[in-house]
N, C-alpha and C positions, 0 to 999 in steps of 0.2 A: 587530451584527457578530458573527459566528463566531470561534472560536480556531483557528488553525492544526490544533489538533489533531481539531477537529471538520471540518473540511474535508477533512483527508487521509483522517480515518475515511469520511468521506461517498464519497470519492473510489474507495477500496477495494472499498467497501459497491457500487460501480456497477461495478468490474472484476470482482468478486466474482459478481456477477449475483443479490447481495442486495436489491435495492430493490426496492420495489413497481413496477408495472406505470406505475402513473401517474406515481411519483416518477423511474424512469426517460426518460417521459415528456418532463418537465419538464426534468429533468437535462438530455437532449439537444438539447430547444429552444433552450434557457440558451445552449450549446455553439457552437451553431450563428448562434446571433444575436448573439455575444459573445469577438469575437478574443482579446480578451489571457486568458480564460478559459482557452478553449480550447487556445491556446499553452500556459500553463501546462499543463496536462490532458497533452498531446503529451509534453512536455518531462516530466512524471511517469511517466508509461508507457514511457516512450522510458527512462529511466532504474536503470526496474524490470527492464526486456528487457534492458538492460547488463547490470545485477549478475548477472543468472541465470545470462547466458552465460558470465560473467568465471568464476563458482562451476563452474559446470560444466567448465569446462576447466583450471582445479586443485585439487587435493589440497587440502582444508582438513585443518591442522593438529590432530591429537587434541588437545592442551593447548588449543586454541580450541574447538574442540566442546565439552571435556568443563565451560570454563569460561561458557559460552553456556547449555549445557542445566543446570548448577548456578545461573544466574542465573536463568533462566525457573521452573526448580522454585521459588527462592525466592518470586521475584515472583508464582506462581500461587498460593503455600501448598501447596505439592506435601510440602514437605520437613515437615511437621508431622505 
């Protein structure tokens, strides 16, 4: 069984238009032969398309940005 979080990565990794030719393949066969899969799939994409739109049409806060890109520097080792 996979971890959530290897699935979301996977999932990315195919919007992304990272996977192999054949893991793509596979991925869409899966998809297609596999309702509740698929719904989910829908239901992740469908909710990616929200946030983008939601961001786009307001102002994010500097004090959010600037606490977001100080997170990510740490967690990358940026800040070292």
């Amino acid at each position: 069984m996979h971890s959530c979080q290897q699935v979301i990565d996977a999932l990315g990794e195919y919007l992304d238009g990272d996977l192999s030719l054949e893991d793509t393949q596979v991925f869409e066969r899966h998809m297609r032969d596999c309702p509740p899969c698929n719904a989910f799939f829908k239901t992740y994409r469908k909710s990616g398309d929200i946030a983008r739109e939601v961001l786009c049409k307001r102002e994010v806060p500097q004090e959010l940005q600037d606490r977001v890109q100080a997170f990510l520097k740490d967690r990358l080792g940026l800040n070292k």
